[in-house]
C-alpha positions in Angstrom: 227.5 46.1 55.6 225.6 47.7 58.3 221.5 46.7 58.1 218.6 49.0 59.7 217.7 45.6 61.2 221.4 45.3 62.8 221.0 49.6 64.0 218.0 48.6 65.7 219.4 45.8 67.3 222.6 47.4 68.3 220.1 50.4 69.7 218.4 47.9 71.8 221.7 46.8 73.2 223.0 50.3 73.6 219.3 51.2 75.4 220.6 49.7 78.8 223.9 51.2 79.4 224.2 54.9 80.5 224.1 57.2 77.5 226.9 59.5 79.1 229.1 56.5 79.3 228.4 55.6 75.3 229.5 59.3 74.9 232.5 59.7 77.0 233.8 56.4 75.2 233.3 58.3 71.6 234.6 61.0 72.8 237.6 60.1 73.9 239.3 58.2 70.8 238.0 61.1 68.8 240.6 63.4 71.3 243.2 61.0 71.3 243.2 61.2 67.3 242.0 65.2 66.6 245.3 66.1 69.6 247.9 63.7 68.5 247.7 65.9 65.4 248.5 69.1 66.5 250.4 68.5 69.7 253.4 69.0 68.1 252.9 72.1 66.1 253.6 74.6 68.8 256.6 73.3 69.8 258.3 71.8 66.6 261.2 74.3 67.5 262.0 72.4 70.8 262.4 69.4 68.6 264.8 70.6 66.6 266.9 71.9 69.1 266.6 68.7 71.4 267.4 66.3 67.6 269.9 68.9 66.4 267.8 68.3 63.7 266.8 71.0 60.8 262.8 72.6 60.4 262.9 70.4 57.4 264.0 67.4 59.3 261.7 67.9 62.6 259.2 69.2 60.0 258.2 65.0 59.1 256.9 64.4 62.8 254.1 66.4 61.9 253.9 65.1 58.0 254.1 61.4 59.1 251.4 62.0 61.9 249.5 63.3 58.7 250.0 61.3 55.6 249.6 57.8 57.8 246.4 59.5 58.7 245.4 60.2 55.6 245.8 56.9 54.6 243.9 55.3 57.1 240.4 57.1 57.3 239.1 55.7 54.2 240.4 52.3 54.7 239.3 52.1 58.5 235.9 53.8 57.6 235.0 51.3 54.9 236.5 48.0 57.1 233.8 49.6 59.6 231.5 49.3 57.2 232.0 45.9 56.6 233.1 44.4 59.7 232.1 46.2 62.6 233.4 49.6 63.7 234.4 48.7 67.1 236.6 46.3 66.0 238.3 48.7 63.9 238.2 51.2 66.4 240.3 48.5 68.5 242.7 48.0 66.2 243.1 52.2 65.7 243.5 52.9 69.1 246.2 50.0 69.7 248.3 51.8 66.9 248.1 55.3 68.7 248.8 53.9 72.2 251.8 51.4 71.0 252.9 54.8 68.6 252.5 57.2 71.9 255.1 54.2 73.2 257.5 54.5 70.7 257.7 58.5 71.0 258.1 58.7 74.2 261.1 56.5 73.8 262.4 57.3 70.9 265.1 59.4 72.8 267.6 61.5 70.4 266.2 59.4 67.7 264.6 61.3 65.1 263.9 58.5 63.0 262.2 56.3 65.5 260.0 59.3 66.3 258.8 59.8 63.0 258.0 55.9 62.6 256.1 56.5 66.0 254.0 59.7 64.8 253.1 57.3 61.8 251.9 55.1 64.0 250.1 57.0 65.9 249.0 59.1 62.2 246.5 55.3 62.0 244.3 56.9 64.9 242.9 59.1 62.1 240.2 56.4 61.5 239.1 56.7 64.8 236.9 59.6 63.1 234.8 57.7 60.1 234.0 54.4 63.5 233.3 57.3 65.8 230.2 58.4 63.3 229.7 54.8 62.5 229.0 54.1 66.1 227.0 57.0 66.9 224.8 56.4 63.6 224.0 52.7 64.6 223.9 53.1 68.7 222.5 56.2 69.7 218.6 57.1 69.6 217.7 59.2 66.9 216.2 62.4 68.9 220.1 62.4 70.8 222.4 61.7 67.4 222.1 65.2 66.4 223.9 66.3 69.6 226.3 63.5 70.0 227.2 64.3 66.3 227.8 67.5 66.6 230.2 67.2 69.8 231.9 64.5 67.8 232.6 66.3 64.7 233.5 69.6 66.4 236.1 67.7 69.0 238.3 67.9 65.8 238.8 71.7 66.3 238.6 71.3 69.9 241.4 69.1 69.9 243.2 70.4 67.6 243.3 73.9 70.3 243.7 71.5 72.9 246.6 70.1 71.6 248.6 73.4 71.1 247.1 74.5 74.8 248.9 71.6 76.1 251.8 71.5 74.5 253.7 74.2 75.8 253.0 74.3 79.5 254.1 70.5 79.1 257.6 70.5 77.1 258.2 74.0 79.4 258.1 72.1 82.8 258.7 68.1 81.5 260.6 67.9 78.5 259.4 66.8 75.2 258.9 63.4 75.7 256.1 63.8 78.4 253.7 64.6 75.6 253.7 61.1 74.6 253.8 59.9 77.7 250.3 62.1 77.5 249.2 61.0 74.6 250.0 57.1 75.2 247.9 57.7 79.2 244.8 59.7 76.8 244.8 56.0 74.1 245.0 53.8 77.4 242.1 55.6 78.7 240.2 55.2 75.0 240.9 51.7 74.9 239.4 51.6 78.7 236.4 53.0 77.5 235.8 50.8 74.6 234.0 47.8 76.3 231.1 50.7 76.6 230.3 50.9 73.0 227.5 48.2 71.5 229.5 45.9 68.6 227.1 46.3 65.6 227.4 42.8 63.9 227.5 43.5 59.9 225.2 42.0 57.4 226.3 39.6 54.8 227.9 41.0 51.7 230.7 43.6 50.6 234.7 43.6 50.4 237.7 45.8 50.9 238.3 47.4 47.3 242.4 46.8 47.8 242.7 48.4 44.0 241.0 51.7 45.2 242.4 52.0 48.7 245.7 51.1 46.9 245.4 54.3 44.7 243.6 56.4 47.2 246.4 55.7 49.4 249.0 56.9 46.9 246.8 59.8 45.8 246.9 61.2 49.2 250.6 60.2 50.0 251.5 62.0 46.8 249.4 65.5 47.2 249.8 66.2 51.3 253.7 65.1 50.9 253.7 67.9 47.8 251.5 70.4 49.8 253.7 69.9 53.5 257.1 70.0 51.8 256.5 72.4 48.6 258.6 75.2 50.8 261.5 73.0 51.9 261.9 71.8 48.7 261.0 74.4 46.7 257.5 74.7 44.4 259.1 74.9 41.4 261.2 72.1 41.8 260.8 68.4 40.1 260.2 66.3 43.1 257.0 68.5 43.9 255.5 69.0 40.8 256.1 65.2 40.1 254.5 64.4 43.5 251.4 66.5 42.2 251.8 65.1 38.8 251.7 61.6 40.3 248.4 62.4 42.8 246.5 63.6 40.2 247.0 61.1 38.1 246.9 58.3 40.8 243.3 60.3 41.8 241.9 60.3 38.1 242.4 56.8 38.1 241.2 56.4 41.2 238.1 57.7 40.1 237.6 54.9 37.1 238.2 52.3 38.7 235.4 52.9 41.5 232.9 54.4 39.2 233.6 50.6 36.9 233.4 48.3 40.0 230.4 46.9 41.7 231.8 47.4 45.6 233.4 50.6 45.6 236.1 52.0 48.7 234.0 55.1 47.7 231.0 55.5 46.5 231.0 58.8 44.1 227.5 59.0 43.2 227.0 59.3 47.2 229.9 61.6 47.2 228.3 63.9 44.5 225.3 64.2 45.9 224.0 67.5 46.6 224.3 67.5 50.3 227.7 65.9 50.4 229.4 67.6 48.0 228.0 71.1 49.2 229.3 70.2 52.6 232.5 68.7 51.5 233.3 71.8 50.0 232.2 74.3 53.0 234.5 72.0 55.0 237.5 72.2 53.1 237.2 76.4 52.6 236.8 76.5 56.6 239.4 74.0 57.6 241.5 75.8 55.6 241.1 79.1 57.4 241.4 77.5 60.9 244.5 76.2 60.6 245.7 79.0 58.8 244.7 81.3 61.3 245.6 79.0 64.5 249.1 78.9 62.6 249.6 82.4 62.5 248.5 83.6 65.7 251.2 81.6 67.9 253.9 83.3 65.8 252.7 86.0 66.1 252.5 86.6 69.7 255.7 85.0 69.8 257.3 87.5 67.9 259.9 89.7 70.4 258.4 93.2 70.9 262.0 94.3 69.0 260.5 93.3 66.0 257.6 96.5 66.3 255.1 93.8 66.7 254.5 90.7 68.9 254.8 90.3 72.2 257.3 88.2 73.2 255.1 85.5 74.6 256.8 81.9 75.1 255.6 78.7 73.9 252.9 78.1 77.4 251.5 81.4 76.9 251.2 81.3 73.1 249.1 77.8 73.8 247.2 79.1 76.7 246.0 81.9 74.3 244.1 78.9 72.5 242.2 78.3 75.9 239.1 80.3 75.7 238.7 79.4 71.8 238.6 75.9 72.6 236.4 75.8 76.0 233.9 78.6 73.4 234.4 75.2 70.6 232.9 73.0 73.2 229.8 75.0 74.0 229.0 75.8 70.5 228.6 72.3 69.4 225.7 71.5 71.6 224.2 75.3 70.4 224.7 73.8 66.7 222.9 70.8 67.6 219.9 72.8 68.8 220.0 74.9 66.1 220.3 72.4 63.4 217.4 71.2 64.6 215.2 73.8 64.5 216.6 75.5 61.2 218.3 72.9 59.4 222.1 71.9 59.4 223.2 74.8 57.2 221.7 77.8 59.5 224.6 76.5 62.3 227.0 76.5 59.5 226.2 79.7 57.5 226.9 80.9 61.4 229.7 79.7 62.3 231.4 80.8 59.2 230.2 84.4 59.1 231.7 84.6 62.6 234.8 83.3 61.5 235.1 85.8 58.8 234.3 88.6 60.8 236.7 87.5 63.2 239.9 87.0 61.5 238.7 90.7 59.9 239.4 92.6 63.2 242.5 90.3 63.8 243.5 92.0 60.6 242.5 95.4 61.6 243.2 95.4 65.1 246.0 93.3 66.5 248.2 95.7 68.8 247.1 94.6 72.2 247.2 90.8 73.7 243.4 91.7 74.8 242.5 91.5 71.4 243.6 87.9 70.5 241.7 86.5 73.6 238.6 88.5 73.0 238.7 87.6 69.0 239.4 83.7 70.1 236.0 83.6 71.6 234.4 84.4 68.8 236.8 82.2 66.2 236.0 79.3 68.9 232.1 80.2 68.3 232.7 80.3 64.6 234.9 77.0 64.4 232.4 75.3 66.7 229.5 75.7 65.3 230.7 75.1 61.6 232.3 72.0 62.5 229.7 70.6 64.4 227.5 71.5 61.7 229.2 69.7 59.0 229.0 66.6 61.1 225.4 66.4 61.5 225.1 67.4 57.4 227.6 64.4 56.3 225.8 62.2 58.5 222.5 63.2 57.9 222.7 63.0 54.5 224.3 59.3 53.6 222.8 55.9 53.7 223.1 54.5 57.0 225.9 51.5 55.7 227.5 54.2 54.2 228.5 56.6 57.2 232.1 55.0 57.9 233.1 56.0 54.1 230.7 59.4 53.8 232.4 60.6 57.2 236.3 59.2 56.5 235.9 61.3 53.1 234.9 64.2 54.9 237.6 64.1 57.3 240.5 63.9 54.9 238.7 67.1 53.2 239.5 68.4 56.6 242.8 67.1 56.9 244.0 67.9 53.7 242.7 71.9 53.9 244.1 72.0 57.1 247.7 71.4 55.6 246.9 73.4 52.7 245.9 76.1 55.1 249.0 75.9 57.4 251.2 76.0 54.4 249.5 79.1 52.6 250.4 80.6 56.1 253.9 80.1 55.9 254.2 81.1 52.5 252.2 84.2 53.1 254.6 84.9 55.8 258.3 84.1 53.8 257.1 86.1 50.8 257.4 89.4 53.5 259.8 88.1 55.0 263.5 90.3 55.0 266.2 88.5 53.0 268.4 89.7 56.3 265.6 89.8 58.6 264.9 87.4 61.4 260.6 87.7 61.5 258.3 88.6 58.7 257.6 91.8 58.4 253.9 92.5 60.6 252.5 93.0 57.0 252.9 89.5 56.2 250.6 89.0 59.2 248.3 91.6 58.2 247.8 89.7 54.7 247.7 86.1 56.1 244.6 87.7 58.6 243.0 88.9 55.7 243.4 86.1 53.3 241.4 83.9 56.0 238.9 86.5 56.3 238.1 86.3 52.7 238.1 82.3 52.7 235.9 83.0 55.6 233.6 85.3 53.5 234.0 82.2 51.1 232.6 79.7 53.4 229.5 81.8 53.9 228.7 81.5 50.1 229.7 78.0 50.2 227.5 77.1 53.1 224.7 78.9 51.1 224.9 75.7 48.8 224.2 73.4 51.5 220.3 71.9 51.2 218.7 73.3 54.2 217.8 70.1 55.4 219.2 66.8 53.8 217.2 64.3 51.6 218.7 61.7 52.7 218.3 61.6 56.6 219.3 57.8 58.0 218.7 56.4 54.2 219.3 52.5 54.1 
């Protein structure tokens, strides 16, 4: 475990080397993990036509990148814990880059590509280390800030990914965005060598039993929530697979409240602070990536349809530009205003613009202008929330305790992004034609509004919040 006595010793190491290089190095393993995800999304069609594959078939480049992520916050954020996060971090980044590898590779093989996206799914730990790191290495008047950035680089990339995409697989083919990704790990792994090792204190194990169920839980529920359409809702192998996660989480749940060295902590977890935020994070997460799903298919859409605008796949990502540049101002704004209201004001913020938002999305979406003009303020929205629920997490858990507090947080936000991006689709099949090739634009109209309201719900969740945390850098 992680002492005050090693934090202060790691800050004294740290004090030496140029904060902006400590920073950049954070930085970019958070990107390599928070893009990998979503670099595919925009352009899981191309897949399928370069595979000959099905959308159900190319669908599990995305789902392995996700449940191999899943798996590996909690685990990687406790082994920080416990061994040192930049040795973790290491072994995280090594899995993206060699995974990056194997994509680019992987040719017309669509099985060697999903084993590659799984791969590189292990970078998802990178999140919980990056937190760990900041907690133990950066002076406490600058963690608010670095926090922040950190925590909203998972929207950011998540934009940056689908900006990315398109332009790329347009001009190079769809290999080149591994080729991408495995240049963006190198570069993390470059960088590494800047971060201070924080030497851990005596004491504390890996809980195999709980990671083992936790593991399972996770496999179990994301695999139920990405292929529910595919195979049907209704049909055994889903309701089995949330069958199985709920049981495999309610035992989960025993076991660690019964054991003396827990994977998870859950009287830290139910704390007011964390589980306020935990739940802000999911409702918001959840309208993000609904709403980030629905607007590329939507501008996408040929004008035949009496909608859309016929964009291609470049333009549909470049439309995510000024959302994700507006994501990487607010973060710093979310720091400054944390500090001077409290972690919830930022967060309360950024919700309400996300609501208000996705509302004139909903009202108004006949004209391109619109979507770039509305991105600006759903990257203000998304930026400040996110960053916001960074500096709450962190803020608010023991300091040997941030690798866990944080990996939890960040499968909240993995898991309600999936759950988001599915409620999308289905919003969109329900008004769907039987003979029709595109949902009808009322399908859109709903799935705008439908975020709006979890929007609205994020604003009364973020009410919950404590205004400032109890628990601020606790042993």
């Amino acid at each position: 475990m992680v002492s005050q006595e090693h934090v202060a010793a790691a800050r004294a190491r740290s004090a030496g080397r140029a904060p902006g290089t400590v920073m950049v190095a954070l930085v970019a393993g958070v990107l390599a993990a928070s893009l990998g995800q979503t670099i595919v999304l925009a352009v899981l069609p191309e897949f399928a036509r370069g595979l000959d594959a099905s959308t159900t078939e190319v669908t599990w480049v995305l789902t392995a990148f996700m449940l191999s992520s899943a798996v590996a916050t909690p685990i990687a954020g406790r082994l920080g814990d416990l061994v040192g996060y930049r040795r973790v971090l290491v072994g995280c980044l090594c899995c993206f880059t060699v995974g990056s590898l194997v994509c680019a590779l992987a040719g017309g093989s669509l099985g060697v590509l999903i084993g590659g996206r799984a791969l590189q799914g292990v970078a998802g730990g990178v999140f919980p280390l990056a937190f760990g790191i900041a907690r133990t290495a950066v002076p406490p008047a600058r963690l608010p800030g670095v926090i922040a950035l950190l925590s909203a680089m998972f929207g950011i990339g998540g934009a940056a990914g689908m900006v990315v995409a398109g332009p790329l697989v347009d001009v190079l083919g769809t290999s080149w965005l591994f080729w991408g990704t495995l240049v963006l790990g190198g570069a993390a792994l470059a960088a590494v060598p800047a971060l201070p090792a924080v030497r851990p204190s005596r004491g504390g194990r890996l809980d195999l039993g709980g990671a083992v169920l936790l593991s399972g839980a996770l496999v179990c529920l994301l695999l139920a929530i990405s292929q529910g359409r595919p195979w049907g809702w209704g049909s055994a192998a889903v309701v089995g697979l949330f069958a199985g996660g709920a049981v495999l989480l309610a035992a989960f749940g025993v076991l660690e409240s019964r054991i003396g060295d827990p994977l998870v902590d859950l009287r830290l977890m139910g704390r007011r602070g964390q589980a306020t935020t935990n739940l802000a994070t999911f409702v918001v997460a959840m309208a993000m990536f609904g709403a980030i799903t629905l607007v590329p298919r939507f501008v996408q859409t040929p004008a035949g349809a009496g909608y859309g605008f016929g964009s291609s796949p470049s333009e549909a990502g470049l439309l995510m530009l000024p959302m994700a540049l507006v994501m990487l101002v607010a973060s710093p704004a979310a720091a400054r205003l944390g500090h001077r209201r409290g972690g919830r004001a930022p967060l309360v913020a950024g919700a309400v613009c996300a609501a208000a938002s996705l509302a004139v999305l909903a009202a108004a979406h006949g004209h391109l202008v619109n979507f770039y003009l509305v991105g600006l303020l759903i990257g203000a929205g998304y930026g400040l929330a996110f960053a916001a629920m960074g500096i709450l997490i962190v803020q608010d858990a023991p300091v040997r305790q941030t690798g866990v507090a944080t990996g939890i947080n960040t499968i909240v936000r993995t898991t309600a992004a999936a759950v988001g991006a599915q409620l999308a689709a289905v919003l969109l099949e329900a008004r769907t034609p039987p003979d029709g090739p595109a949902p009808d634009e009322s399908g859109y109209t709903l799935g705008f509004t439908v975020f709006a309201v979890l929007g609205v719900a994020a604003v009364a969740a973020g009410a919950l919040v404590p205004g400032r945390s109890d628990g601020q850098a606790g042993a």
